[in-house]
C-alpha positions as CSV (number, residue, x, y, z in Angstrom):
1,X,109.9,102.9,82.8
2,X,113.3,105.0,82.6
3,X,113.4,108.6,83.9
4,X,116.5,110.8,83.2
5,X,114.8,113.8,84.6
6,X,117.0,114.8,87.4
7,X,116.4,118.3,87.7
8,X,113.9,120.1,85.4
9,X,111.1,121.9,85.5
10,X,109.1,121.3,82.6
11,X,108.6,117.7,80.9
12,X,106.5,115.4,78.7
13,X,106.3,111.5,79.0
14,X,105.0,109.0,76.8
15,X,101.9,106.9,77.8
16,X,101.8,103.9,75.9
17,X,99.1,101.8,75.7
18,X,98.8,97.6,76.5
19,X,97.7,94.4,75.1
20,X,96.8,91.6,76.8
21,X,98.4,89.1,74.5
22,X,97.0,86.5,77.5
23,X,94.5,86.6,80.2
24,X,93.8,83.5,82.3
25,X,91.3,84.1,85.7
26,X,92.6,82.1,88.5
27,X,89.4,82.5,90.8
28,X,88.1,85.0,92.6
29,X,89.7,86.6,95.6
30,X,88.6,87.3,99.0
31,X,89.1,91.4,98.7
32,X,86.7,91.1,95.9
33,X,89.1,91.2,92.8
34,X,90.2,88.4,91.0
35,X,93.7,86.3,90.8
36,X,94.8,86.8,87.2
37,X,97.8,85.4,85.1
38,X,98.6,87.3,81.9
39,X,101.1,87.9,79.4
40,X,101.0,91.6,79.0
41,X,102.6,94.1,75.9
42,X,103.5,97.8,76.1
43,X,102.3,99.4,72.4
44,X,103.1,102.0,70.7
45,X,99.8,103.9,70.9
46,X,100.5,107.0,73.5
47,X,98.7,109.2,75.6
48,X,101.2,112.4,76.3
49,X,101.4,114.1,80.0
50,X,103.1,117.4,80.0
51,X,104.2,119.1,83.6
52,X,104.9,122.1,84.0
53,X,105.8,123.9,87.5
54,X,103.0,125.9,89.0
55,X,101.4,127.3,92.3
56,X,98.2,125.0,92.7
57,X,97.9,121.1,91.4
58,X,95.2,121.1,88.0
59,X,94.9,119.2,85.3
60,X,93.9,120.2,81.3
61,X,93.1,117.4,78.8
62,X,92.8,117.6,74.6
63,X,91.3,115.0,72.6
64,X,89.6,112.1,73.6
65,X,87.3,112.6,77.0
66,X,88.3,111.5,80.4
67,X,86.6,111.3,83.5
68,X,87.0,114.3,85.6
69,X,87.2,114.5,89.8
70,X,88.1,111.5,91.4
71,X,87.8,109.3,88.7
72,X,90.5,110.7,87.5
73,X,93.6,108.1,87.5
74,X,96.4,111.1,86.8
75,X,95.1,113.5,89.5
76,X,94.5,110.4,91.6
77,X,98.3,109.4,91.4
78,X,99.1,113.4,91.8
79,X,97.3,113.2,95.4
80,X,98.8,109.9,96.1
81,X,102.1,111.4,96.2
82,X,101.3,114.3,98.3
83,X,100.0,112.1,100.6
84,X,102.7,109.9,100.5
85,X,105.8,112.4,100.3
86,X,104.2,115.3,102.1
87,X,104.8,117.1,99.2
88,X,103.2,121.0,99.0
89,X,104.3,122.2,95.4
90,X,101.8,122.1,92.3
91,X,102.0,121.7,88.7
92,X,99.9,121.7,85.4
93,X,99.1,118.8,83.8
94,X,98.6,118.9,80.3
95,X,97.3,115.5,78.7
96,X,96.9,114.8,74.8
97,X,94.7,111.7,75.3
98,X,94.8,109.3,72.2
99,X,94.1,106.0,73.7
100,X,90.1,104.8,74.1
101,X,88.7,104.6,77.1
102,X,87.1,101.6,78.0
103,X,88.0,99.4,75.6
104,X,91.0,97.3,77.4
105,X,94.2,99.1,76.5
106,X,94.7,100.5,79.9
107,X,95.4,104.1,79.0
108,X,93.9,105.3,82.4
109,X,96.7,103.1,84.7
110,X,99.7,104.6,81.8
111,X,98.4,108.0,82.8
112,X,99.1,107.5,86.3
113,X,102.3,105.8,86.1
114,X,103.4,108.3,83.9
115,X,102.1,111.0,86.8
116,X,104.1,109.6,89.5
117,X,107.4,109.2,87.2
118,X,106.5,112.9,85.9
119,X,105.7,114.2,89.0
120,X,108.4,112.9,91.2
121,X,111.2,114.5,88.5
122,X,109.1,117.6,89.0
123,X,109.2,117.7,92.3
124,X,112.4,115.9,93.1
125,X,110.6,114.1,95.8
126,X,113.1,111.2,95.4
127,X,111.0,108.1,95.1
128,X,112.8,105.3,93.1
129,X,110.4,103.3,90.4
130,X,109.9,100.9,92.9
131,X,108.6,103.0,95.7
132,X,106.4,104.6,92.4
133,X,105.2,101.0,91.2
134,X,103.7,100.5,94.8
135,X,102.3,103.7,95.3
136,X,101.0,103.1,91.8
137,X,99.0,99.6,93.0
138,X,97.2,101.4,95.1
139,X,95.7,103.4,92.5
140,X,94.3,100.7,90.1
141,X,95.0,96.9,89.3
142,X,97.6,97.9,86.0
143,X,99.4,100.6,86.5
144,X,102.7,98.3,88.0
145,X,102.5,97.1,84.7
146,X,104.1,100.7,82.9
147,X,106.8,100.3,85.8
148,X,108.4,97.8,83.5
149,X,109.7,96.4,80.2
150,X,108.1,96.0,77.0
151,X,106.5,92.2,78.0
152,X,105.6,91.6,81.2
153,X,103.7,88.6,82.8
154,X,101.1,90.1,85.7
155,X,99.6,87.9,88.1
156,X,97.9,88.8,91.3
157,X,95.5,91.3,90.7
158,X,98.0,93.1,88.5
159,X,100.2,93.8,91.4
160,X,103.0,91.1,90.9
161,X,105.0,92.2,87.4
162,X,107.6,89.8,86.4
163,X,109.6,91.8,83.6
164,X,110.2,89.4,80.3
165,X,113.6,90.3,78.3
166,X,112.4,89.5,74.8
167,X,109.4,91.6,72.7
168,X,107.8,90.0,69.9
169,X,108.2,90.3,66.0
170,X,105.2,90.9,65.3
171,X,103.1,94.0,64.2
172,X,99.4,94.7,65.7
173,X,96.1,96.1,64.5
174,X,94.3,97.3,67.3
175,X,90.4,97.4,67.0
176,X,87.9,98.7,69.0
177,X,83.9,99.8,67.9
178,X,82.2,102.8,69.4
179,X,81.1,101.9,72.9
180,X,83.2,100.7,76.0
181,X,82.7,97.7,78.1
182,X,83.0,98.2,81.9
183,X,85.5,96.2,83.3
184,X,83.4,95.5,86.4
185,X,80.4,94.3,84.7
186,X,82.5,92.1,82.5
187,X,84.0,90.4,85.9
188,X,80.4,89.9,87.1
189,X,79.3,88.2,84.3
190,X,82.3,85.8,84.3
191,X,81.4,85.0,87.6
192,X,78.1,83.9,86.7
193,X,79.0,81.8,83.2
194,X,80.2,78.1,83.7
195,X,83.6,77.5,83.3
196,X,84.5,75.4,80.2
197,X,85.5,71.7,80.5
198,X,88.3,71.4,78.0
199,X,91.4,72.7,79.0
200,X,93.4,75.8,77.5
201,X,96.8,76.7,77.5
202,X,98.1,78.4,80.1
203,X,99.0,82.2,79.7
204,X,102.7,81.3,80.1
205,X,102.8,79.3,76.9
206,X,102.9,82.9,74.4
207,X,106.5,83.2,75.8
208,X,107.5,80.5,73.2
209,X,106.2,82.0,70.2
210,X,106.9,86.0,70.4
211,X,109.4,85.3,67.9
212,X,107.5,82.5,65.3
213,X,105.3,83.8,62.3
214,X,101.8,85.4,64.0
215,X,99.7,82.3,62.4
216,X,101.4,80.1,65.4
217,X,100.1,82.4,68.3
218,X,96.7,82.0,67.3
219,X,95.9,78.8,69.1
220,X,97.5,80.7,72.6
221,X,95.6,84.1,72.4
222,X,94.3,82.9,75.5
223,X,91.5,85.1,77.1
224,X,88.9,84.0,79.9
225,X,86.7,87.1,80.1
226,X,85.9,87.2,76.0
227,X,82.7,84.8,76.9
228,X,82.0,87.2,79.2
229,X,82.3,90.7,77.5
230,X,80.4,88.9,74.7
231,X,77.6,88.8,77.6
232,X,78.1,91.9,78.0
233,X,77.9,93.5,74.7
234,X,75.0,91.9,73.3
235,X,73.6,92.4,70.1
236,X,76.1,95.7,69.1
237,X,79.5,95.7,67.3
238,X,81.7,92.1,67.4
239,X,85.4,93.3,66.2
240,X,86.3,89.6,66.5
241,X,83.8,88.9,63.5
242,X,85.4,92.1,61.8
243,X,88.9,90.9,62.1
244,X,88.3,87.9,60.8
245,X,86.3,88.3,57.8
246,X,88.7,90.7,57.6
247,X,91.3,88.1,57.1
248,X,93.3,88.5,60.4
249,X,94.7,85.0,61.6
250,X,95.8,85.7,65.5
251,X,93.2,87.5,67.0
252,X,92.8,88.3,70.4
253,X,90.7,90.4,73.1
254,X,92.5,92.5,75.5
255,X,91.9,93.3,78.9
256,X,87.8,92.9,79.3
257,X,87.3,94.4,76.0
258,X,86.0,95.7,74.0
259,X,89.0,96.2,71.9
260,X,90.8,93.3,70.2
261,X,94.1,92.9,68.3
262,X,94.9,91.1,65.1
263,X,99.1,90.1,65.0
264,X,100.5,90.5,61.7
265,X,104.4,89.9,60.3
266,X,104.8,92.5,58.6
267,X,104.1,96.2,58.4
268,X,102.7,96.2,55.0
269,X,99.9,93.2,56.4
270,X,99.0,95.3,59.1
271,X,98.1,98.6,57.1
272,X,96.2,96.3,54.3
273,X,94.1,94.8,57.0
274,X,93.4,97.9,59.1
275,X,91.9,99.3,55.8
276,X,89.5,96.5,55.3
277,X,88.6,96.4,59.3
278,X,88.0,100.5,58.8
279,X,86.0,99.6,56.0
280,X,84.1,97.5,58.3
281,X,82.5,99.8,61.0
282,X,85.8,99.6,63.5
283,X,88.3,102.4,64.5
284,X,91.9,101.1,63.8
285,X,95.4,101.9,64.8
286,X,98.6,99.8,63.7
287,X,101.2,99.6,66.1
288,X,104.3,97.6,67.4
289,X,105.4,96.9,71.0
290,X,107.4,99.6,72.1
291,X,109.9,100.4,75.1
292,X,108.7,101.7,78.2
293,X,107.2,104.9,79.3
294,X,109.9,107.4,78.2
295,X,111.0,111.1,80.1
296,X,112.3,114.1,78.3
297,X,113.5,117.1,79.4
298,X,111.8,120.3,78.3
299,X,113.0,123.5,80.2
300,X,115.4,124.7,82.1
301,X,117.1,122.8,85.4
């Protein structure tokens, strides 16, 4: 994430959505999450966060629906620095929200990060992004992850980001049907399905191919909770199915679902099969992996 946002007082960010190009489940943790490994892409589907100086902290939101109170991951970050700065300014958040919720692209956990980077320039409270990417743990399990580059691998329960200098050729289809699956139900089915006997690749083993034609990552889209979220949705919508009768050939779920991605190598691919999966009963976007969460100024210093 790269803030140039000194001295301002009005500014918009960039919240870009992520893939979970990987996702291997370690075992379960005493605290009650789960150890993870995953290989983890920043795309270039954005939510937008505008600030603007004002008396009192509030928040307005256009498009898609978010949950409101505490539920609330942006206003949840806005109270975690407070707390943690002492801060007693406010400021108007505006946010265009364009990614799904619920369906694995972490759009909440972008918000945030993008509140604590947009807030901290607001407010010159003069956290660094490192002092912002723990603060930002303690608001949910991904948002360290839009601390970072483009690819990241996340272990831990999200906490631990080990920034990855490359980003892959390829372009992506996202897909996601009408209904969300929640993440918490999806853990609890995992936790009651057997674990299968032959072994998969490790999450790592993506690395090699982010550059190699998309046919080649097939075998290492890698992702333990799909049995699981399959549990979960039952009988309704299966995007995987779509994709592929689609003609997708590296298909993967991300996050717990219930959004999957189809990798394609070139532009032209992508838009031919996200006509066919819209065809199909799915909501579509085509996107590539993009650069980190982005500041700009917007008003006077």
């Amino acid at each position: 994430m790269r803030d140039d946002t000194s001295s301002i007082e009005r500014l918009s960010l960039e919240a870009p959505a992520k893939v979970n190009l990987t996702l291997r489940v370690l075992g379960a943790r005493s605290d009650g999450y789960h150890d993870l490994e995953s290989v983890v892409a920043a795309v270039s589907l954005f939510d937008t966060l505008e600030f603007e100086a004002a008396p009192n902290l509030k928040i307005t939101c256009e498009g898609m629906a978010v949950p409101a109170g505490n539920e609330n991951l942006v206003m949840k970050a806005a109270r975690r620095l407070v707390a943690q700065t002492g801060c007693c300014k406010g400021a108007h958040i505006h946010l265009k929200k364009r990614i799904p919720a619920g369906r694995g692209f972490g759009g909440g956990s972008s918000d945030a990060a993008a509140a604590l980077v947009g807030l901290n320039a607001l407010w010159r409270t003069g956290l660094g992004p490192g002092d912002l990417a723990r603060l930002g743990a303690s608001i949910g399990s991904d948002v360290p992850l839009f601390f970072g580059p483009c690819v990241s691998v996340m272990r831990g329960r999200g906490e631990h980001v080990e920034p990855v200098p490359a980003v892959p050729c390829w372009w992506m289809v996202l897909a996601w049907p009408a209904f969300g699956l929640p993440t918490a139900e999806v853990y609890a089915a995992y936790d009651r399905l057997p674990r299968p006997a032959a072994p998969r690749p490790a999450a790592t083993e993506i690395l090699g191919s982010l550059s190699r034609p998309a046919r080649e990552a097939q075998a290492l889209l890698v992702n333990d909770l799909e049995p699981a979220a399959d549990v979960v949705r039952g009988a309704r919508t299966n995007v995987r199915v779509i994709l592929q009768e689609a003609g997708a050939v590296a298909v993967g779920m991300t996050g717990s679902g219930s959004a999957y991605f189809a990798l394609a190598d070139t532009r032209a691919d992508a838009c031919c099969l996200a006509e066919r999966i819209r065809a199909a009963g799915a909501e579509t976007y085509v996107a590539t992996p993009t650069a980190d969460v982005q500041a700009q100024k917007e008003g006077p210093s």
